[in-house]
C-alpha positions in Angstrom: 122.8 111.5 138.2 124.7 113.8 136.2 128.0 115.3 137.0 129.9 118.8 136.7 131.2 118.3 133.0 129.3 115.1 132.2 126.2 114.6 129.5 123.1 115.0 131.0 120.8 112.7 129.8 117.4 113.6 128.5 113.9 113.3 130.2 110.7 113.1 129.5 109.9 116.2 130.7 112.3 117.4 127.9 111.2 116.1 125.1 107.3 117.2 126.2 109.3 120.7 126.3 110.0 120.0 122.3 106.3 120.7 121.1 106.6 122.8 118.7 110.3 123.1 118.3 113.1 122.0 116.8 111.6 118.2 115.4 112.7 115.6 118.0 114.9 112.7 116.2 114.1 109.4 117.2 115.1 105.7 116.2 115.0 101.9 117.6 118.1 100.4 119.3 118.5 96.7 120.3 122.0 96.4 121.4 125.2 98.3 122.7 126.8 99.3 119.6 123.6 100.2 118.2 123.2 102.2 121.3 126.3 104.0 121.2 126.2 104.9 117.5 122.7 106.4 117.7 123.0 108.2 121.0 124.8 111.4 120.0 122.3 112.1 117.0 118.8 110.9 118.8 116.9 112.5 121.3 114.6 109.5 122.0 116.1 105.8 121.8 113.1 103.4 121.7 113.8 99.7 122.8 110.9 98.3 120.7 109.4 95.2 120.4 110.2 95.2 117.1 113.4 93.5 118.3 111.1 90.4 118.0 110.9 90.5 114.3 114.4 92.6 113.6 116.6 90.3 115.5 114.6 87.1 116.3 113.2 86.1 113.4 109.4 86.3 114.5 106.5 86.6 112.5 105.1 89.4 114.5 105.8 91.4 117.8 103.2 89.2 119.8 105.8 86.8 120.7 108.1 89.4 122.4 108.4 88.5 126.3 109.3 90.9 129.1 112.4 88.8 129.4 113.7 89.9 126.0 112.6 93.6 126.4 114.5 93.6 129.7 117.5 91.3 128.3 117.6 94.3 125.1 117.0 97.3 127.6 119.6 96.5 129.7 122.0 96.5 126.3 121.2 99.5 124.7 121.0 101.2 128.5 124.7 100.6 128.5 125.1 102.6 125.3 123.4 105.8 126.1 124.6 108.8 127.4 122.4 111.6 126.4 119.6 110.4 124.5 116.2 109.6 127.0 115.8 105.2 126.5 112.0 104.4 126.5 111.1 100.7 126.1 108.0 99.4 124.8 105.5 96.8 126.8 105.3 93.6 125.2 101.8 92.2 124.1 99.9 90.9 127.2 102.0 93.3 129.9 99.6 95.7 130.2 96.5 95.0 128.6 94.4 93.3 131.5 94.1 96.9 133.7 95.9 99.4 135.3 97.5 97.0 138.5 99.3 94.5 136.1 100.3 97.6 133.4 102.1 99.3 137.1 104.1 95.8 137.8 105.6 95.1 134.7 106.0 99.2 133.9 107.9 99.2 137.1 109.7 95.9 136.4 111.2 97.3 132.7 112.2 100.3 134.4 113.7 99.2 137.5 115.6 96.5 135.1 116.7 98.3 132.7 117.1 101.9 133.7 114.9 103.4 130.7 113.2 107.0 131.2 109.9 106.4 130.3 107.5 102.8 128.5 105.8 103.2 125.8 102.4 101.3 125.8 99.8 100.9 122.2 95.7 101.8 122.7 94.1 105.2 123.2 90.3 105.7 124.7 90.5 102.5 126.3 94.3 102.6 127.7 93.7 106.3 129.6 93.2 104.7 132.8 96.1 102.9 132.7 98.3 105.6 131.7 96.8 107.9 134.0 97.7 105.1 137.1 100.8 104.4 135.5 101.8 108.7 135.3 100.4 109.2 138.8 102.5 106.7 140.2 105.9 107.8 139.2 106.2 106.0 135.0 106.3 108.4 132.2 104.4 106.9 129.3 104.3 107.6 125.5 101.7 106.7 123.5 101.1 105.0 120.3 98.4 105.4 118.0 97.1 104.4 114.3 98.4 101.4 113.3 99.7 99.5 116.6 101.0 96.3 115.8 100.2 94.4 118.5 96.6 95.0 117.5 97.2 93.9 113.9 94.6 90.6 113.9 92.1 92.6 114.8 92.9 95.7 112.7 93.0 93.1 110.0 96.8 93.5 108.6 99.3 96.4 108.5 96.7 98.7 107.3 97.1 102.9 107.4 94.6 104.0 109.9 92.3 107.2 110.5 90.6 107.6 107.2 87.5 108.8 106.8 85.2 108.3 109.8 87.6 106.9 111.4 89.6 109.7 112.0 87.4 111.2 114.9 88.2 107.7 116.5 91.9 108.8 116.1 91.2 112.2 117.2 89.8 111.4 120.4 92.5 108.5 121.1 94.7 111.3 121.2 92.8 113.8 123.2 92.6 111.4 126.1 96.4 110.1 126.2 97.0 113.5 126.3 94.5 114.4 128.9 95.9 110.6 131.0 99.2 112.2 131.1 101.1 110.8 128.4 104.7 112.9 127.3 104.5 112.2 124.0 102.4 109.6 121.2 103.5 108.0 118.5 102.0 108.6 115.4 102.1 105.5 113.1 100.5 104.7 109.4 98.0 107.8 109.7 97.2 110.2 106.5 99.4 113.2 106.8 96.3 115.4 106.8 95.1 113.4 110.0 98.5 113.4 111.6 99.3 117.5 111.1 95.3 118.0 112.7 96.4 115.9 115.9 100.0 117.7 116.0 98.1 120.9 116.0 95.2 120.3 118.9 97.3 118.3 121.0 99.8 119.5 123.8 102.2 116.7 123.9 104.8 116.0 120.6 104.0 113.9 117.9 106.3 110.9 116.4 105.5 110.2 113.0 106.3 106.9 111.6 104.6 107.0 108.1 102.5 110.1 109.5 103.9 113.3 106.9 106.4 115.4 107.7 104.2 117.5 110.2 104.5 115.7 113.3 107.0 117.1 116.4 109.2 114.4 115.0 110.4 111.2 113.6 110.8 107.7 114.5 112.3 104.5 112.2 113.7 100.9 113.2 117.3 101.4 112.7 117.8 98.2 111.2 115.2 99.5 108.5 116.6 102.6 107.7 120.3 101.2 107.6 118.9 98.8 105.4 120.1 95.6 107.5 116.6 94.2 108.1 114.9 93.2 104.4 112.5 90.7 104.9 109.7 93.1 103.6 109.7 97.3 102.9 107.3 99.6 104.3 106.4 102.6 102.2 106.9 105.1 105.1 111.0 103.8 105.4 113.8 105.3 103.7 117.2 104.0 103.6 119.4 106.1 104.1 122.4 102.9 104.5 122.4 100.2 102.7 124.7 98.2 105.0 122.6 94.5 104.4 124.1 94.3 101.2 127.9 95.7 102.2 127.9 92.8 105.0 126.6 90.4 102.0 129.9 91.5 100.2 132.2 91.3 103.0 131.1 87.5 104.0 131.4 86.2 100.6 134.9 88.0 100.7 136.4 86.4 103.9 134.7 83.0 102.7 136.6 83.2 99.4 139.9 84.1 100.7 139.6 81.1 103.7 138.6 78.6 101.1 141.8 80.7 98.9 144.0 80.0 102.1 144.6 83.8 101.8 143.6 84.2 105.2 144.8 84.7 107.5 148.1 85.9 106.5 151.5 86.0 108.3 150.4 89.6 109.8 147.4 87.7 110.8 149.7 85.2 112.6 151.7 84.6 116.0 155.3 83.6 115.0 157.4 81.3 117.7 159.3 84.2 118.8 159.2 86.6 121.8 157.1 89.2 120.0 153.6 90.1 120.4 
């Protein structure tokens, strides 16, 4: 609860109020410091399960757990002041109906403190989000490429061309009509992306979707170019802080093995003084 002078945070209500507007900025955050940096320049803060490849080393987001997403929402929670946290549902949280979706939705939330979850699946995931909405949970969407569909999708492929765009279309006309606040938008043709943006009453977040969508989303560990195992097309680095920490290792390593530090202001003397 906000207080007389304080930073109210942001909710979804909010950012549905953005359609249209000024575009809504959004990136990943995994930890506290991430958190804190990101908070004053995002309007959305998504606790993905991208942590699972980011930070863990996995092949994949199928081996997230709920323990990690709440272990990582708690963290970045801590950081935020004004930005609205949603979290995304692990692989296997939600998938087997609305009744198990509703326990772990609740669970994340009640864990971590996040605004809203964010959940992958269109036609076939309305009824969930329209249990999950009518029961108290915000939920954003997430269409096109959703990568915890990826085996059957058959790879990281761009989704919605051709014929398959009226599949993509009417994904998004019913998570809008389930309730959703807002749907992500990920590895669709820009043509596609700008059509959806246009019939549909809840933002857009492009990620690899044109510039036409409500707004923008990126892994920050992507676009601050910490995380280099492999380059999607649709990221831009806009830091290149990987190879700055590569350069700052190799010089503490050379001036330990040197002996030039630490050095006597690096030291505690006998004396009285601090």
């Amino acid at each position: 609860m906000s207080v007389a002078g304080s930073v109210r945070q942001l909710m979804p209500a909010d950012i549905a109020g953005m359609k249209g507007g000024v575009p809504i900025v959004c990136l990943t955050a995994y930890t506290t410091p991430i958190a804190r940096l990101v908070d004053a320049h995002c309007d959305l803060v998504l606790v993905g399960d991208s942590v699972g490849m980011v930070l863990h080393g996995l092949p994949s987001t199928l081996g997230v757990t709920m323990e990690m997403m709440i272990l990582h929402g708690q963290a970045v929670a801590r950081g935020l002041k004004r930005a609205l946290m949603v979290i995304d549902m692990p692989f296997a949280s939600y998938e087997e109906g609305p009744a198990q979706a509703f326990r772990n939705a609740a669970r994340l939330m009640a864990e971590t403190g996040a605004g809203a979850v964010k959940l992958e699946g269109g036609q076939h995931m309305a009824e969930t989000i329209a249990f999950l909405v009518a029961r108290g949970i915000p939920v954003m969407a997430h269409l096109g490429l959703t990568p915890q569909s990826v085996n059957t999708l058959g790879g990281y492929k761009v989704q919605g061309r051709g014929k398959d765009a009226e599949r993509l279309l009417a994904d998004a006309r019913a998570v809008t009509q389930a309730g959703a606040f807002a749907v992500v938008l990920e590895k669709v043709p820009t043509l596609l992306a700008d059509r959806i943006t246009a019939e549909t009453k809840i933002p857009t977040i492009g990620i690899g979707a044109g510039e036409g969508c409500d707004g923008q989303v990126l892994v920050v560990d992507d676009m601050l170019g910490l995380f280099t195992d492999f380059r999607p097309k649709f990221v831009k680095r806009f830091g290149e802080l990987g190879a700055e920490a590569e350069v700052a290792v190799a010089a503490y390593a050379a001036e330990v093995r040197a002996r030039t530090f630490p050095a006597p202001e690096h030291s505690f003397n006998d004396g009285a003084s601090k």
